[in-house]
C-alpha positions as CSV (number, residue, x, y, z in Angstrom):
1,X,-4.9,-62.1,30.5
2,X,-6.2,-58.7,29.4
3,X,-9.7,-58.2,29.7
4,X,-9.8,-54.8,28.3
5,X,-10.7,-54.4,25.0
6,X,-9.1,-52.2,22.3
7,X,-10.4,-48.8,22.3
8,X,-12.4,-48.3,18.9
9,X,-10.4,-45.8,16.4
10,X,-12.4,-42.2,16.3
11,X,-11.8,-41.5,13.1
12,X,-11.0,-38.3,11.6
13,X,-12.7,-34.7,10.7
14,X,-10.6,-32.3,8.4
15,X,-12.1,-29.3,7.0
16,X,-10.1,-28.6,3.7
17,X,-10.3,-24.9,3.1
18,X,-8.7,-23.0,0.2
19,X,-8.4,-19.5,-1.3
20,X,-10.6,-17.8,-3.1
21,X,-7.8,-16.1,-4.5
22,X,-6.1,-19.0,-6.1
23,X,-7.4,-20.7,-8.9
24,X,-9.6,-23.8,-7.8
25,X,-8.0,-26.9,-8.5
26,X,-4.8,-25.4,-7.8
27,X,-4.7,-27.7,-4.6
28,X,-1.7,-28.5,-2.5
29,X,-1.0,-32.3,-2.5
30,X,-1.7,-33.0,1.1
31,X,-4.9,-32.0,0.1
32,X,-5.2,-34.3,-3.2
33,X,-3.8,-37.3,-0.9
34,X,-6.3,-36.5,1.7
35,X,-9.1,-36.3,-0.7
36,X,-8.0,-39.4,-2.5
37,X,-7.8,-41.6,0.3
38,X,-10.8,-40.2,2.4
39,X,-13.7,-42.2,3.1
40,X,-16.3,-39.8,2.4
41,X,-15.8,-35.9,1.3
42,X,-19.0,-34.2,1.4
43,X,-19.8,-30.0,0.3
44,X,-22.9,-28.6,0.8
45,X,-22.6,-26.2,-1.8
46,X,-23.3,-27.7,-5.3
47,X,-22.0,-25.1,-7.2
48,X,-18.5,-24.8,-5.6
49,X,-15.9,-23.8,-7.6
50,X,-13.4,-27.0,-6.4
51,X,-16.2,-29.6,-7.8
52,X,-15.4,-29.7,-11.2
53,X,-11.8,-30.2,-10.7
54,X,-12.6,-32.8,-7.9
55,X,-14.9,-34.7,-10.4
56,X,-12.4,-34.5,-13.0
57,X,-9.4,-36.3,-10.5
58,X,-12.0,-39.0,-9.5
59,X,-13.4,-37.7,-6.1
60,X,-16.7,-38.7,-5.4
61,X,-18.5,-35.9,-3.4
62,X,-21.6,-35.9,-1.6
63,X,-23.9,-32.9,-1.1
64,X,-25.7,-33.9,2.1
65,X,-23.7,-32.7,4.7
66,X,-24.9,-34.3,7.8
67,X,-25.4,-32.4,11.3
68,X,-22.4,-32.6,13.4
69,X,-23.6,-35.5,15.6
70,X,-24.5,-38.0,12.8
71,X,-20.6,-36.6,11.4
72,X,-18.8,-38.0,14.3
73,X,-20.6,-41.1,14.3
74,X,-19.7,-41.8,11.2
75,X,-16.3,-41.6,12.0
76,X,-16.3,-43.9,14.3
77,X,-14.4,-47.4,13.3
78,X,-11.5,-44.8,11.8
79,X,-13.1,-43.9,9.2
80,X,-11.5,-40.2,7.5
81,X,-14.6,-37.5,6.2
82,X,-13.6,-34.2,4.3
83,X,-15.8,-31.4,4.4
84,X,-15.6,-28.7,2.0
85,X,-16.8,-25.8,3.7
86,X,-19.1,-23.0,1.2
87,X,-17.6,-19.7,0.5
88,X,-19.5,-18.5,3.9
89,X,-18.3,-21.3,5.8
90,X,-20.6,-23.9,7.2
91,X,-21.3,-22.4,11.0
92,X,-23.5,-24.5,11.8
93,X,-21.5,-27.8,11.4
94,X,-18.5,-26.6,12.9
95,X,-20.6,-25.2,15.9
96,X,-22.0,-28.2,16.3
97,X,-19.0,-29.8,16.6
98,X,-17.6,-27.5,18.9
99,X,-20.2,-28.0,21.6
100,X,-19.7,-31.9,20.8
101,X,-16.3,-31.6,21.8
102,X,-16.5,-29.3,25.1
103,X,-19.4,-31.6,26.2
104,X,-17.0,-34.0,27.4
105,X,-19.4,-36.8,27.2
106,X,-18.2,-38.0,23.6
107,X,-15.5,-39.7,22.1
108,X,-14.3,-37.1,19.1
109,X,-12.7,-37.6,16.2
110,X,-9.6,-36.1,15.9
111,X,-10.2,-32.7,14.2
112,X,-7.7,-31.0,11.1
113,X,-7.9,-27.7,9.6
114,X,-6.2,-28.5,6.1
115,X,-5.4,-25.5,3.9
116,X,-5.3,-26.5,0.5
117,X,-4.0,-23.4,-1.0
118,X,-2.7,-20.2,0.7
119,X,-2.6,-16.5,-0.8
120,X,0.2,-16.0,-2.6
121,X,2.6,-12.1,-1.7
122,X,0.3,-9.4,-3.8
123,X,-3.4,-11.6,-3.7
124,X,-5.3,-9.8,-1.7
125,X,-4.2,-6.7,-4.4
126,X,-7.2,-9.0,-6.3
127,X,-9.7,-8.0,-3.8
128,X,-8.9,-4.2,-4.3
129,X,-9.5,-4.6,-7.6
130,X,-12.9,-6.3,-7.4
131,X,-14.3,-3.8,-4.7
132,X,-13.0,-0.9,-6.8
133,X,-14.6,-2.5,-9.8
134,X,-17.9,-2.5,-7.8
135,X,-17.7,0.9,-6.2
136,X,-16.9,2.6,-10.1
137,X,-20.0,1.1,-10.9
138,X,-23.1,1.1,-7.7
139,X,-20.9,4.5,-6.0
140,X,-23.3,7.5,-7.1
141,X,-19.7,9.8,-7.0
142,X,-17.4,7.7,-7.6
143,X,-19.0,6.8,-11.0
144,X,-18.7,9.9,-11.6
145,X,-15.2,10.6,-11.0
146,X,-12.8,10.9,-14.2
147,X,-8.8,12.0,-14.3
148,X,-8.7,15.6,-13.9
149,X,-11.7,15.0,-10.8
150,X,-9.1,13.4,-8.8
151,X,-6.3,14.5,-9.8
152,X,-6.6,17.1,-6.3
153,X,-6.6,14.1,-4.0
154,X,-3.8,12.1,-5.9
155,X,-1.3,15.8,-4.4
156,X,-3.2,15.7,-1.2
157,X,-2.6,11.8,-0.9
158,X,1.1,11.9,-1.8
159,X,2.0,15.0,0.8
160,X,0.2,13.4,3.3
161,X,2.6,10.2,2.4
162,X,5.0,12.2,2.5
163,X,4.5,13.7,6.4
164,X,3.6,10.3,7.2
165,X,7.1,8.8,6.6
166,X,8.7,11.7,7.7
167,X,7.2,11.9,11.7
168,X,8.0,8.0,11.5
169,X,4.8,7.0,12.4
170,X,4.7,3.4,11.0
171,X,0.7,3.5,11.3
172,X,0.1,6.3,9.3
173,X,3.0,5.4,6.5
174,X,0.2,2.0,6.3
175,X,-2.6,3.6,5.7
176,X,-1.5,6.6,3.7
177,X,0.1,3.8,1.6
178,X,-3.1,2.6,0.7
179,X,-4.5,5.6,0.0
180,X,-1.8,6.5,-2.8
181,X,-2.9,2.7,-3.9
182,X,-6.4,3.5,-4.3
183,X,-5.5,6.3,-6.5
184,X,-3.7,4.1,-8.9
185,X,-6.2,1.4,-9.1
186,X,-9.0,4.5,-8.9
187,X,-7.4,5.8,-12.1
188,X,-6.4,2.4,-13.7
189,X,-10.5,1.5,-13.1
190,X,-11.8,4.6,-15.1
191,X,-9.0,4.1,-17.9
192,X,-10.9,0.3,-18.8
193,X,-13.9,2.3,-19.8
194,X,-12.1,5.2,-22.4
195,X,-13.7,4.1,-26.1
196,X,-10.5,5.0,-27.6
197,X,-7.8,3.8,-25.5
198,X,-8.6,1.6,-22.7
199,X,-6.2,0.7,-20.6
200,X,-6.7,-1.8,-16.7
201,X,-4.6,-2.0,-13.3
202,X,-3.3,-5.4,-15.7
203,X,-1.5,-2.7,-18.4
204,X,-0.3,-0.9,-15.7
205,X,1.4,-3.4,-13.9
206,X,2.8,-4.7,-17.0
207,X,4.2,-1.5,-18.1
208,X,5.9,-1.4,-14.8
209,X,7.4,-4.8,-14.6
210,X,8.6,-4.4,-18.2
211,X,9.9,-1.1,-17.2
212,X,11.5,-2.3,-13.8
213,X,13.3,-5.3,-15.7
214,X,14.7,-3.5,-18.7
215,X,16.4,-0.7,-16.2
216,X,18.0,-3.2,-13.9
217,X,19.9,-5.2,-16.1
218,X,22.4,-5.9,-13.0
219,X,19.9,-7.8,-11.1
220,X,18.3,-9.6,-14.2
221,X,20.6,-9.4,-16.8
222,X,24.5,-9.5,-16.9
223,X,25.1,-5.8,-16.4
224,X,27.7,-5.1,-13.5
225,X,26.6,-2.7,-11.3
226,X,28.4,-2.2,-7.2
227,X,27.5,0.8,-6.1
228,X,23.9,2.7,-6.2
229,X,25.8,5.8,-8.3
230,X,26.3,3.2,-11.1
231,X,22.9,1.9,-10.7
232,X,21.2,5.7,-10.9
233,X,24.1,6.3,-13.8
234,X,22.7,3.1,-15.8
235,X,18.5,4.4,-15.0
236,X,19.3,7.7,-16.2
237,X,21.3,6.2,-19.4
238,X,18.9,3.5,-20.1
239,X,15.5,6.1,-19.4
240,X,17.1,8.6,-21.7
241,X,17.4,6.0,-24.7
242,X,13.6,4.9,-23.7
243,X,12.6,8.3,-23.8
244,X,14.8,9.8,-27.1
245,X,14.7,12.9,-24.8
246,X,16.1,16.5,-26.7
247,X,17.4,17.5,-23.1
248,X,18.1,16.4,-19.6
249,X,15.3,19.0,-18.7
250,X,12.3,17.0,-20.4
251,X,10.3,15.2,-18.3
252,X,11.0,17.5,-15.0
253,X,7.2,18.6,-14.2
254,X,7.7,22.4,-13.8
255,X,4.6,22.1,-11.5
256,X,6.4,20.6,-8.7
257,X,7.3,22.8,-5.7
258,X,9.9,25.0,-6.7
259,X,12.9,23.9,-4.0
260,X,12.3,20.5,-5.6
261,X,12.6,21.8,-9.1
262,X,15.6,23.8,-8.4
263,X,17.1,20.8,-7.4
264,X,16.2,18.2,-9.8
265,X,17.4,20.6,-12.6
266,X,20.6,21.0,-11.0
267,X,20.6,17.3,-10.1
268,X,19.8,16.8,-14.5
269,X,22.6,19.3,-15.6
270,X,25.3,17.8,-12.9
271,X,24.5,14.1,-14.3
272,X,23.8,15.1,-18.1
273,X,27.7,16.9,-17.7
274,X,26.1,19.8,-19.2
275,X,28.5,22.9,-19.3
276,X,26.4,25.0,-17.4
277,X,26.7,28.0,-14.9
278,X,23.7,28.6,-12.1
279,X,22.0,32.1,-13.6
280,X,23.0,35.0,-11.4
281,X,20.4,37.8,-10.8
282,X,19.2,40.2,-7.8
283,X,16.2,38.8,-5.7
284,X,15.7,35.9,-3.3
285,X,14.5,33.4,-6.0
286,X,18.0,33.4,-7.4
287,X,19.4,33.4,-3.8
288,X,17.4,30.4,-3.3
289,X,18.6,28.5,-6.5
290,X,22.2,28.5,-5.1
291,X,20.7,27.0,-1.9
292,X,18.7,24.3,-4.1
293,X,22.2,23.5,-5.8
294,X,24.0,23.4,-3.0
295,X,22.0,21.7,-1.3
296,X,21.7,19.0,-4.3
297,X,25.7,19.0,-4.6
298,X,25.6,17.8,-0.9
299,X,23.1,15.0,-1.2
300,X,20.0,16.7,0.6
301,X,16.7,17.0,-0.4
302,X,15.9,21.1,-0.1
303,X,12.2,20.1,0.2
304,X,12.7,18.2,3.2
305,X,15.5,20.2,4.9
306,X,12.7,23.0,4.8
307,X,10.0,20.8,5.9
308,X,12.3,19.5,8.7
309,X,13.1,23.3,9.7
310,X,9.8,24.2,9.5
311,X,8.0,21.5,11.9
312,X,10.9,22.5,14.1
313,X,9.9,26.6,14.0
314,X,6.0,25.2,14.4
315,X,6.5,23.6,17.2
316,X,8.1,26.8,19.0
317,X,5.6,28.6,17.8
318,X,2.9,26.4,19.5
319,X,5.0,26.2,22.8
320,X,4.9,30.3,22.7
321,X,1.0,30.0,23.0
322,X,1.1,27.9,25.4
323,X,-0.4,25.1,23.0
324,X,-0.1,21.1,23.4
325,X,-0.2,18.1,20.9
């Protein structure tokens, strides 16, 4: 005969946490079933965004949370609690239960982090907006910033995007990243508050996605496309018709450094089929348009061959005086 008796079932803790980021009541259904069949949820915070929908799908919730000694007992007997943790997270509960279960002197309920919604690829792009959105408005310079004011930093940010990809380093291409992000959602921020035409990061993003669909018709439309020639052919043909451009030149900003321009001209004429000769003439700006085209003709980007050339004659220069990195 066994004269041990059953061990009394523990019970269960889960904390059901979910993004901010996601719309509430958007809830995975692990989380509805566990909040369904749960013998008591409880939130502390009566205005939390999840109640209305919890209300709604017939979830009774209590406000009271208890400290984290009177949570396990009730537990006890197997009995499953939910706590909703506020938007700053309830410290003092889940400390409390942490020093409960390191004690070692009691019998725990089995503890579950449940996440009832994750971020989706792109959400946290929601909290870039918000904190932009805040600094246009309490940042005594940043409230005063309009296109042509940051127009400087949006060259300076791009180069340094630019040099960041180009010495590989995989930490700087991150952050420099983000700093030609801010720019756009700088810009977008101060567009929203033009009396005339107002536009937000929303338009912007729009535009883009309209624009990225329409031009690849051989990913989302039945247009054939094998080989990335035929894709640029199709861009060029499709942003031409967009555009109702008088020339292959329009649209080349003639403010771009002139290696570049050289090239994307040449690049425009060679595409376009335009009958066209390079312009001969005495001087090294001419002698440097044949090196642009040639250089285009083989694939290279004259702007980076430089760059490339030019890192390589700094460095010798810095190992002639005798200098470190």
């Amino acid at each position: 005969m066994n004269d041990h008796t059953p061990a009394e079932p523990t019970g269960r803790i889960v904390l059901l946490t979910a993004s901010h980021r996601v719309a509430p009541g958007l809830l995975s259904w692990p989380a509805w079933q566990t909040l369904h069949a749960a013998d008591r949820v409880w939130c502390a915070d009566r205005d939390h965004p999840q109640l209305p929908y919890l209300r709604e799908a017939g979830v009774e919730v209590a406000h009271e949370v208890p400290d984290a000694h009177t949570l396990v007992e009730f537990c006890t007997g197997g009995r499953t609690v939910v706590v909703i943790p506020s938007g700053e997270g309830d410290q003092r509960l889940t400390d409390g239960l942490a020093r409960l279960a390191g004690s070692g002197r009691v019998s725990m309920p089995d503890l579950e982090l449940l996440p009832g919604s994750y971020d989706l690829p792109g959400a946290r792009l929601l909290d870039l907006v918000l904190v932009m959105d805040r600094i246009r408005r309490e940042c005594p310079w940043s409230s005063r910033q309009t296109h042509r004011d940051l127009v400087k930093y949006g060259v300076e940010e791009a180069y340094e995007l630019v040099e960041a990809i180009e010495a590989g380093d995989r930490e700087e291409l991150r952050e420099e990243l983000g700093d030609v992000l801010l720019q756009v959602v700088f810009h977008a921020r101060i567009a929203e508050e033009d009396g005339e035409e107002p536009f937000s990061i929303d338009d912007v993003a729009a535009t883009l996605v309209e624009k990225l669909i329409h031009r690849h018709p051989h990913v989302f439309g039945d247009a054939q496309a094998s080989t990335p020639e035929e894709v640029k052919a199709h861009w060029l043909r499709t942003k031409a018709v967009e555009k109702q451009r008088e020339s292959v030149t329009d649209g080349i900003p003639l403010g771009q450094p002139g290696l570049a321009l050289a090239a994307k001209l040449v690049g425009r004429a060679r595409t376009g089929a335009v009958p066209v000769e390079l312009p001969r003439g005495e001087g090294i700006g001419y002698e440097l348009l044949e090196l642009a085209a040639r250089a285009e003709a083989e694939g290279v980007d004259p702007e980076t061959a430089l760059r490339a050339a030019a890192r390589v004659y700094r460095d010798a220069i810095r190992a002639a005086e005798g200098v470190g990195d």
